[in-house]
C-alpha positions in Angstrom: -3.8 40.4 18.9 -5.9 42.3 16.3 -7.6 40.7 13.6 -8.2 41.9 10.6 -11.5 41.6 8.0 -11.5 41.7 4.9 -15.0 42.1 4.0 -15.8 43.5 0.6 -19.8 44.6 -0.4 -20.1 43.8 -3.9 -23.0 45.0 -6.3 -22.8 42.9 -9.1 -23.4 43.6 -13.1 -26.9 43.8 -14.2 -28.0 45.0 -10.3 -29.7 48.7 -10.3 -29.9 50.2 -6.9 -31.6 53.4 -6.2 -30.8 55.4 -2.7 -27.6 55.7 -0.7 -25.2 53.4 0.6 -23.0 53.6 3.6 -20.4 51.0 4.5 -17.9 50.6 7.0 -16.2 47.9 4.7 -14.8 47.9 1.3 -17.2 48.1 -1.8 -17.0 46.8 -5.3 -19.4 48.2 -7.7 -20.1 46.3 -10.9 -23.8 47.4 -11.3 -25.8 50.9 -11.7 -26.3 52.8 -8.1 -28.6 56.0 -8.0 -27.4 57.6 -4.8 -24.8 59.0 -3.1 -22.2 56.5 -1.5 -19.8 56.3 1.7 -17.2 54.0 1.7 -15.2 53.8 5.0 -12.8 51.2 3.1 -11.8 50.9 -0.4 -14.4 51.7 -3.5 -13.4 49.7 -6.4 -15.6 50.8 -9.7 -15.4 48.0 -12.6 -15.8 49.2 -16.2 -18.8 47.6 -16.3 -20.1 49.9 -13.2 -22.1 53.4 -13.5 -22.5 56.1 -10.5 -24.8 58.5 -10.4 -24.2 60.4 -7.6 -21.3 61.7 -4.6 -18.9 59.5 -3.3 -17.6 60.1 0.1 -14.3 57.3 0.3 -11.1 56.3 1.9 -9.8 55.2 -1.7 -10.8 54.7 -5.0 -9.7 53.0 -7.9 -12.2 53.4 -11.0 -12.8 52.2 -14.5 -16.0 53.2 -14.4 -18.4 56.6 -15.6 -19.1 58.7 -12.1 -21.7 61.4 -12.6 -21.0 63.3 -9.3 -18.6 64.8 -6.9 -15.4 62.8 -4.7 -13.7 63.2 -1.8 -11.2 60.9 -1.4 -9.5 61.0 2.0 -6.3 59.2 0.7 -5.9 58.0 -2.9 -7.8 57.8 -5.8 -6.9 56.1 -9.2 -8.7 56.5 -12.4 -7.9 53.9 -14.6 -8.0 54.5 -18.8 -11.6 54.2 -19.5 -12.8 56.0 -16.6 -14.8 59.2 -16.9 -15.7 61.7 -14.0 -18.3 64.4 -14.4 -17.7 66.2 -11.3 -15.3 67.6 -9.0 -12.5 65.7 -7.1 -11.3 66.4 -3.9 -8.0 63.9 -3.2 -5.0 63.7 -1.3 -3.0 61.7 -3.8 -4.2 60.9 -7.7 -3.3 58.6 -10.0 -4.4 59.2 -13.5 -4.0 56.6 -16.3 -3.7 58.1 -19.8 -7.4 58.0 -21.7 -9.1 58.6 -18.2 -11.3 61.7 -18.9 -12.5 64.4 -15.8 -14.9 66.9 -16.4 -14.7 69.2 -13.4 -12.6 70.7 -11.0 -9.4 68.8 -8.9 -8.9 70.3 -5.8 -5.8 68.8 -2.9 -7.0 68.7 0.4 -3.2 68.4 1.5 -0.5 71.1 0.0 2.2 68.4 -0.4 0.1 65.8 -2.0 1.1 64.1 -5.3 -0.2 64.3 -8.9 0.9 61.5 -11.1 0.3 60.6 -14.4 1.0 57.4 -16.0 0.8 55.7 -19.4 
């Protein structure tokens, strides 16, 4: 029988971290982090959060500002107050109305879905 973890890294509010992080679980960012980040799991991004850096992820929901580029190996979700300066590379995006991008989006799969929702 197999088990399953659910382990989730979380960087809480008012935590700066400079330098990359790789994980092989889920991560929740609430805090500042410097660095690029690889996230074998989900990457959840509260409002409160701030990236500076490339994200390397499985999925991704954000309400957060990302200063760098994405590739997202399954979905990703930007949420209303979210804001990307960088490009996107996704397989599936969900993009909540007041979300702002500045950059490219770019489907790594040529039947992959764009929504938009309200």
């Amino acid at each position: 029988m197999a088990t399953v973890t659910s382990e989730v890294c979380i960087i809480a509010e008012g935590t700066v971290l400079e330098g990359d992080i790789v994980t092989e679980t889920s991560l929740r960012l609430e805090g500042i982090v410097l660095g690029n980040v690889q996230c074998k799991g989900r990457f959840v991004l509260s409002n409160t959060a701030i990236l500076k850096g490339n994200v390397n992820a499985r999925s991704i929901i954000s309400d957060a500002r990302i200063e760098g580029d994405i590739y997202v190996s399954d979905t990703i979700h930007l949420k209303s107050s979210s804001h990307v300066l960088g490009s996107i590379c996704y397989n599936e995006i969900v993009i909540d109305k007041g979300a702002v991008i500045n950059g490219t989006l770019s489907n790594t799969q040529a039947n992959s879905t764009v929504q938009n929702e309200e």
